[in-house]
C-alpha positions as CSV (number, residue, x, y, z in Angstrom):
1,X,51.8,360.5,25.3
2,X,53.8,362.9,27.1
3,X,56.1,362.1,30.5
4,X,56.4,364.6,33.3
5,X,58.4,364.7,36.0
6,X,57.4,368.1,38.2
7,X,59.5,370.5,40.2
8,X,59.1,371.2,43.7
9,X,57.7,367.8,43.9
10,X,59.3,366.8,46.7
11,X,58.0,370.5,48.6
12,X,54.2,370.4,47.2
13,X,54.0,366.6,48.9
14,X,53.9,368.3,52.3
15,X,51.0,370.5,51.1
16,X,47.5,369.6,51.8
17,X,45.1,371.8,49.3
18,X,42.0,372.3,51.8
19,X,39.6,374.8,52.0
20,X,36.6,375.6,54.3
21,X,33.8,372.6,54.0
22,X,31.1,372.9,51.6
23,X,28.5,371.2,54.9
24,X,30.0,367.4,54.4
25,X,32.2,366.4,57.8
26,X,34.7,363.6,58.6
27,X,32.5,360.9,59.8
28,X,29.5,361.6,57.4
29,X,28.5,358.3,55.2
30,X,30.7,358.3,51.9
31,X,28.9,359.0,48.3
32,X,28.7,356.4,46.1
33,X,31.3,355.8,43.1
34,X,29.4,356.6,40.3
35,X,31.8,355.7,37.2
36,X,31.4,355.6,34.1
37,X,34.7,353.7,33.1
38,X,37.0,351.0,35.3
39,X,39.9,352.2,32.8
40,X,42.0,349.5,35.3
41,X,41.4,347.1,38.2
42,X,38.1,345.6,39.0
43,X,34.9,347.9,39.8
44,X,34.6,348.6,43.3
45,X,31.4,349.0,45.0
46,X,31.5,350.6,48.8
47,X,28.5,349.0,49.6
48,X,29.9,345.6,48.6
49,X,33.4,346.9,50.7
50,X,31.8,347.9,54.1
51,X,33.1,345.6,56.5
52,X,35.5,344.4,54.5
53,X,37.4,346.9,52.5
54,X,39.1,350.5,53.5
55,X,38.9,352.2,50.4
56,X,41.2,355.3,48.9
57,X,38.9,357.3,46.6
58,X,41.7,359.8,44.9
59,X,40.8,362.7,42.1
60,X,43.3,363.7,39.8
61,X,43.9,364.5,35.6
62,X,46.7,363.2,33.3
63,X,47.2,367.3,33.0
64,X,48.1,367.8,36.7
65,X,51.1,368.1,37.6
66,X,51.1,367.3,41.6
67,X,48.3,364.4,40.5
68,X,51.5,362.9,38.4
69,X,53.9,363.2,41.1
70,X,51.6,361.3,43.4
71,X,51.4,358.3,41.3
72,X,54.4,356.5,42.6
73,X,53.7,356.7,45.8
74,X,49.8,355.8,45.5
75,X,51.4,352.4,43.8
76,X,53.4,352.1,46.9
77,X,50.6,352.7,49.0
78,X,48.3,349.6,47.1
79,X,51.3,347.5,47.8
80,X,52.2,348.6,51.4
81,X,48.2,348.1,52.7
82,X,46.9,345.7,50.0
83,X,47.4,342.4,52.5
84,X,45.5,344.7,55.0
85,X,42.4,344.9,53.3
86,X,43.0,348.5,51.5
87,X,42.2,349.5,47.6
88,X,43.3,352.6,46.0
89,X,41.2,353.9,43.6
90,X,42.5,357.3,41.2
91,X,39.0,359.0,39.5
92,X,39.4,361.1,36.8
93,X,37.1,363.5,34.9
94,X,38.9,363.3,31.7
95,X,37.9,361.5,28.7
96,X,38.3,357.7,28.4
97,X,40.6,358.1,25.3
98,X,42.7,360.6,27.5
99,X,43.5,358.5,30.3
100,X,43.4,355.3,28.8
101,X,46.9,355.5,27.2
102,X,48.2,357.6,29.8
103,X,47.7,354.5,32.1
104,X,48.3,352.2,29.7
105,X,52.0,353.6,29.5
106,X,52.2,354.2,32.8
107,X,52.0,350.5,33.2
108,X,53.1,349.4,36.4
109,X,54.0,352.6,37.6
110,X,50.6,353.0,38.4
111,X,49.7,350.1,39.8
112,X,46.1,350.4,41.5
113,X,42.7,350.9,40.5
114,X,41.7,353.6,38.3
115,X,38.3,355.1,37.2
116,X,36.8,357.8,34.9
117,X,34.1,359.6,36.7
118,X,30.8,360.0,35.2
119,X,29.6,363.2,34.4
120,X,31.1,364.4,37.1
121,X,29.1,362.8,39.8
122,X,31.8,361.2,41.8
123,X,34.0,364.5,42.2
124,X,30.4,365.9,43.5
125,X,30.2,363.9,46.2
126,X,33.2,364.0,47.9
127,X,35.2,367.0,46.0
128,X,32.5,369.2,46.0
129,X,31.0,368.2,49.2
130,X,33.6,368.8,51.4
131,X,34.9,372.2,49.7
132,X,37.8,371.3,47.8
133,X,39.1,372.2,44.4
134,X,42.8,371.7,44.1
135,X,43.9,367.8,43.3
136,X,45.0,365.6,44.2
137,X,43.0,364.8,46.8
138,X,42.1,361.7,48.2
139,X,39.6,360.6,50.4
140,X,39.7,357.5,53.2
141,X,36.6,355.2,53.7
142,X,36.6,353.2,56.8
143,X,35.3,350.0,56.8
144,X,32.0,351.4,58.4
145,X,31.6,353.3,54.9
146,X,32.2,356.7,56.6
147,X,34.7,359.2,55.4
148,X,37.8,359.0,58.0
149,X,40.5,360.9,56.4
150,X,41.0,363.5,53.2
151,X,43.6,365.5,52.1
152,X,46.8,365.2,49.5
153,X,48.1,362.2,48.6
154,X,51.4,362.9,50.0
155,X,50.9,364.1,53.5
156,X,49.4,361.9,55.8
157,X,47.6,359.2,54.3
158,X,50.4,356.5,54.5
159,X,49.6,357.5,58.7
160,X,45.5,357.1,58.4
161,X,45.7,354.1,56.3
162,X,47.9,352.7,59.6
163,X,45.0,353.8,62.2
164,X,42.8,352.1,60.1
165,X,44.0,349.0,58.8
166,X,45.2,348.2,62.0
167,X,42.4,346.4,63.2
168,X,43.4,344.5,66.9
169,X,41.0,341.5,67.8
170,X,41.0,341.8,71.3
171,X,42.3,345.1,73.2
172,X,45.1,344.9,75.5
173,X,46.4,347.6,77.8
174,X,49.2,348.5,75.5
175,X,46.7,349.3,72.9
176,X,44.6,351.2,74.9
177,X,48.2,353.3,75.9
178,X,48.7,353.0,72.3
179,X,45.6,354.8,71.6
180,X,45.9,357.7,74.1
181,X,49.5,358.1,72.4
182,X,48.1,358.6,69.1
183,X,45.6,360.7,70.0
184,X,47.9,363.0,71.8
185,X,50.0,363.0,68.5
186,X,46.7,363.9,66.4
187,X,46.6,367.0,68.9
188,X,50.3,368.0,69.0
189,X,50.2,367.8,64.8
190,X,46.9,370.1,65.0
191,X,48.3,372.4,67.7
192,X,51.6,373.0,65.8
193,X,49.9,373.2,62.4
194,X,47.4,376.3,64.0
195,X,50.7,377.6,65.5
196,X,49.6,377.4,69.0
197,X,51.6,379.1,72.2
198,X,55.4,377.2,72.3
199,X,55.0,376.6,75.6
200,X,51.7,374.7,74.9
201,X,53.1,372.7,72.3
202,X,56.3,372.0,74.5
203,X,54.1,370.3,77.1
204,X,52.2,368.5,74.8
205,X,55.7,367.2,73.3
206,X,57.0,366.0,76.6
207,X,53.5,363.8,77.0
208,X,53.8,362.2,73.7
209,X,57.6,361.8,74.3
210,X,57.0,359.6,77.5
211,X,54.4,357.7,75.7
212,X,56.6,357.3,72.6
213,X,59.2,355.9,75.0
214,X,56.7,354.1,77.4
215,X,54.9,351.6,74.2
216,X,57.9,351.2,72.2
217,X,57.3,353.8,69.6
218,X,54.0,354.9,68.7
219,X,54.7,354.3,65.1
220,X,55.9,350.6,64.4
221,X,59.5,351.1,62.8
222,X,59.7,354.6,63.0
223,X,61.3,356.8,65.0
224,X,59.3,359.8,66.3
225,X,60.8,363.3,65.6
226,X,58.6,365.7,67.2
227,X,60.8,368.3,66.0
228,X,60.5,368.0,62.5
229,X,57.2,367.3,62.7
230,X,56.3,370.1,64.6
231,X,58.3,372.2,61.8
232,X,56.4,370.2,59.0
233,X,53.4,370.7,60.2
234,X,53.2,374.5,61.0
235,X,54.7,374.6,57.4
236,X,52.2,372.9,56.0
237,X,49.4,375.0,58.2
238,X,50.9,378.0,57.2
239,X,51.5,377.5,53.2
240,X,47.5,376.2,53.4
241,X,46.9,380.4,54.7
242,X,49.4,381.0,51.3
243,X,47.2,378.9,48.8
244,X,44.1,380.7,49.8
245,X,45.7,384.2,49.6
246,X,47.1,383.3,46.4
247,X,43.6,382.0,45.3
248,X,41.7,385.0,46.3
249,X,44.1,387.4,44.7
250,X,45.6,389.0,47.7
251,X,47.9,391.7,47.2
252,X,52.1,391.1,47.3
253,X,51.9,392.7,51.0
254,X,50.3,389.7,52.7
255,X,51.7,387.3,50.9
256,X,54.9,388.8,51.5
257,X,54.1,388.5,55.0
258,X,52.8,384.8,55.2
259,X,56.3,384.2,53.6
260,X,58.0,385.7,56.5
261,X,56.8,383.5,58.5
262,X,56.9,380.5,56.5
263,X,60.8,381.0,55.7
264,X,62.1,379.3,58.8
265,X,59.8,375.9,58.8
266,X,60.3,375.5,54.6
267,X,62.3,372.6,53.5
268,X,66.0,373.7,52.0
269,X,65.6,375.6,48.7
270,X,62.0,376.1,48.6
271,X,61.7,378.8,46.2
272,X,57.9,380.9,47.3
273,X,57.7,382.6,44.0
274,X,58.4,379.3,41.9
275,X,55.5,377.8,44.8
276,X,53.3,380.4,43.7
277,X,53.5,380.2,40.4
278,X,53.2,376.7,40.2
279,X,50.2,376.2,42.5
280,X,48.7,379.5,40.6
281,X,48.9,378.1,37.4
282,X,47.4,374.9,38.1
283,X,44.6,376.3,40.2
284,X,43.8,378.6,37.0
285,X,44.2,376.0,34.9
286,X,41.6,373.8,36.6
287,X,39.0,376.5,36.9
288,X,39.6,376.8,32.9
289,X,39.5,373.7,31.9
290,X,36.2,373.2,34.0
291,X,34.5,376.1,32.2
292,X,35.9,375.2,29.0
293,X,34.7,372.1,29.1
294,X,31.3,372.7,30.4
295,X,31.5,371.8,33.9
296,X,32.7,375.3,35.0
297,X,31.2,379.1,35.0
298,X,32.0,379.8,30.8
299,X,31.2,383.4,31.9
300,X,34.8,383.4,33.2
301,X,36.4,382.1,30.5
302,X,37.5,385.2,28.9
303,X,39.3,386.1,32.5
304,X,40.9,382.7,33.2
305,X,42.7,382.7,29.6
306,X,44.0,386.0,30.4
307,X,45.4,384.7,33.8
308,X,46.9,382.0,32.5
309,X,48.1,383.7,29.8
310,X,50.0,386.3,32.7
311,X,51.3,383.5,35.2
312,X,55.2,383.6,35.9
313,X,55.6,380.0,35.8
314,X,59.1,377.8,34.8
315,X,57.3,374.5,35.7
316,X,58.1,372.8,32.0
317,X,55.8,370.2,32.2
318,X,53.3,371.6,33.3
319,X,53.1,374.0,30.7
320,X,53.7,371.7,28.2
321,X,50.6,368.9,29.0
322,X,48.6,372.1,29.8
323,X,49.0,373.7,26.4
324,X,48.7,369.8,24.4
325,X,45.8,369.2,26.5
326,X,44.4,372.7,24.9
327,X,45.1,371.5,21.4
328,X,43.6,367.9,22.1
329,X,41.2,367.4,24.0
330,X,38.2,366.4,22.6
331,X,35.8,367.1,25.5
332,X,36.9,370.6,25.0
333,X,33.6,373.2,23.5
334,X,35.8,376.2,23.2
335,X,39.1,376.0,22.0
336,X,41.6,379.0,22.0
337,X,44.0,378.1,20.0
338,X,46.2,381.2,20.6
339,X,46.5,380.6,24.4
340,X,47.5,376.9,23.8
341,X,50.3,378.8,21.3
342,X,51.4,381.2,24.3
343,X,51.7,378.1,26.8
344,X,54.0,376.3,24.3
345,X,55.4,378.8,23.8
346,X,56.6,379.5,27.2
347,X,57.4,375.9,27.7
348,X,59.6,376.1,24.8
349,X,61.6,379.2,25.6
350,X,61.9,377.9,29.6
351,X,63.2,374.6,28.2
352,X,65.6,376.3,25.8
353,X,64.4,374.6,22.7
354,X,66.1,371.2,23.5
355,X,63.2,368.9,25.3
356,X,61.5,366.8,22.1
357,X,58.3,366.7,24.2
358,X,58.5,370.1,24.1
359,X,59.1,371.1,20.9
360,X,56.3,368.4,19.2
361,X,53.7,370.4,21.4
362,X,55.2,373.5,20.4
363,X,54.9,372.4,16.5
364,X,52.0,371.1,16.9
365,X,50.2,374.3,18.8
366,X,51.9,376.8,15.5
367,X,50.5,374.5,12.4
368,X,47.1,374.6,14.7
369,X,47.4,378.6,14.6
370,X,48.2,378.0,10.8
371,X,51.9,378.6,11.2
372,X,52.7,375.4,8.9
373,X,56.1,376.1,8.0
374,X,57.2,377.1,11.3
375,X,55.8,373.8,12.8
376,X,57.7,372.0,9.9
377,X,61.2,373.7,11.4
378,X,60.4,372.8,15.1
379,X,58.9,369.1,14.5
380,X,62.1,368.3,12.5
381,X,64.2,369.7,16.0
382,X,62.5,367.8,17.6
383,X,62.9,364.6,15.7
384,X,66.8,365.4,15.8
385,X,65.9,364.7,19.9
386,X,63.9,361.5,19.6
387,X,65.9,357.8,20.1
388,X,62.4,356.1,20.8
389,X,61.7,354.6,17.3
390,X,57.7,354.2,18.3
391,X,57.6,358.2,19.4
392,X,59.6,359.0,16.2
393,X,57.8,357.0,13.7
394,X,54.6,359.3,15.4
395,X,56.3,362.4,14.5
396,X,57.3,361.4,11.3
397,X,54.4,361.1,10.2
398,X,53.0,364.2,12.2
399,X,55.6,365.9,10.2
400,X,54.3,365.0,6.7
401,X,51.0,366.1,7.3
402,X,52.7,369.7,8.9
403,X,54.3,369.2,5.3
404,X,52.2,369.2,3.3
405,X,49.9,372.2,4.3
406,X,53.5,374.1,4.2
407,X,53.4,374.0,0.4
């Protein structure tokens, strides 16, 4: 099982992957969890949780590389909201006998509730119904069963779970203040994310400053920095306009342009073109692996190899679990061999030759293209690389079998 730790992780948290709404609205009952493995954790049923349970529903794929980078913190999340009545479950569409090891080495890193969705079911009723196809993306359900909350991960759900969990018995006067604060709040964050007039958002600021001061902080333990979060949040509205201009193939013009404004709200050393070739790469990757697997448009399959086969991207790992998940994966009906070869390859050259990871994909992906000898040399290099004696008695004997069809 490969380890990845992404680039630009730290950037692509403050990114919420929406697009328009497929009908389904914030408030509407939440689908059912139709699963067809509890890889980890026990079932949960959100019939059984109304009343008592707020429930995280989050997608995401061992392949993906924001979905990895969001593991920690969903861990921290179970732990931070777990005494407040809050379960975090992870649904993937992947094989059992994909993300069974990957969770069983991930151990307690991941450290909540995990699922494999069956036939694709679950992903229907929340992914599909509410228009989005970029993960992760999680979903809240309230105790009253309805969908409260969804976006990524990363940016903003640590602040729902807090509205929610938060549950007074009887209401005071400061909670009613505290209310009208947050709800000011909710509007400055929209305002600034739509990039509404300054003089708007200055008003609004004032408001929630006074309140702020007024309760004692609207947030428990954290100070308010309207500022940054007014930066943040147009950020965030703006790279949102990016994603979908990158989706829909815009030309370099207006992307150029979104940039522009972007540039002065984007956190130090955010890199747009490394942005855009992450976040294209993985959106392509997605749409292939759907149609390659038989839950996408296979008509389109000819186009998303050559797209992936064209992206600029220096994002190692990604590359890497994209192009062993090519050569792997068993729910896989058409297999092109020479693309997982090219995304290897890239990996490999990007990476200099000198990650083991790398190089077992990269051996692997040449004796699969019938390149025996060559995969002989490169398993060896990557041997050399190895100190984990379980990981190297693998590719030992990965190597004798490359070996052997080198005669």
């Amino acid at each position: 099982m490969k380890t990845l730790v992404f680039s630009l992780a730290a950037a692509v948290a403050l990114l919420a992957t929406s697009s328009p709404s497929s009908g389904a609205e914030l408030g509407d009952p939440a689908a059912a969890l139709d699963i067809a493995h509890w890889v980890k954790g026990e079932a949960v049923n959100l019939a059984d949780a109304k009343g008592k349970k707020i429930v995280v529903v989050e997608f995401w794929a061992t392949w993906c590389g924001p979905c990895r980078a969001s593991i920690p913190h969903l861990t921290d999340v179970q732990k931070k909201f777990a005494n407040r009545g809050v379960v975090v479950v992870g649904v993937s569409d992947e094989d059992l006998s994909k993300v069974q090891p990957f969770v069983d080495q991930m151990a307690e890193k991941m450290d909540y509730t995990v699922a494999v969705d069956s036939g694709g079911r679950t992903s229907q009723g929340y992914m599909t119904a509410y228009g989005q196809n970029g993960i992760p993306h999680a979903f809240v359900v309230d105790l009253e069963g309805r969908v409260a909350w969804h976006g990524h991960p990363m940016s903003g759900l640590d602040e729902a779970l807090e509205k929610l969990a938060r549950q007074p018995v009887v209401e005071r006067p400061e909670d009613k203040k505290r209310a009208e604060a947050q709800r000011k709040l909710r509007e400055f964050t929209t305002l600034a994310t739509r990039g509404e007039d300054a003089a708007v958002l200055d008003k609004l600021a004032g408001e929630v400053a006074a309140l702020d001061k007024e309760i004692g902080g609207i947030e428990p333990n954290r100070k308010l920095d309207l500022a940054e979060l007014r930066r943040t949040a147009r950020f965030q509205g703006l790279m949102r306009d990016y994603q979908k201009a990158v989706a829909a193939g815009k030309p370099g013009a207006d992307l150029a342009t979104i940039e522009r404004q972007a540039t002065p709200f984007a956190p130090k050393g955010f890199n747009f073109a490394e942005y855009r070739g992450q976040f294209t790469l993985q959106r392509t990757f997605q749409d292939y692996y759907r149609a390659v697997t038989g839950k996408g448009d296979a008509a389109a399959i000819p186009e998303l190899a050559a797209r992936l086969r064209n992206v600029k991207s220096s994002d190692i790992d990604a590359l890497n679990e994209m192009a062993w998940t090519l050569l792997t994966d068993e729910k896989i009906k058409t297999r092109d061999l020479t693309l997982a070869l090219k995304l290897a390859q890239t990996a490999f050259d990007v990476s200099s030759g000198k990650d083991a990871g790398v190089l077992d994909t990269y051996a692997r992906a040449l004796f699969d293209n019938g390149q025996a000898t060559e995969a002989v040399a490169q398993q060896k290099r990557a041997l050399e690389l190895t100190d984990d004696k379980n990981r190297k008695a693998e590719m030992e004997e990965t190597l004798k079998l490359y070996q052997s069809k080198a005669k």
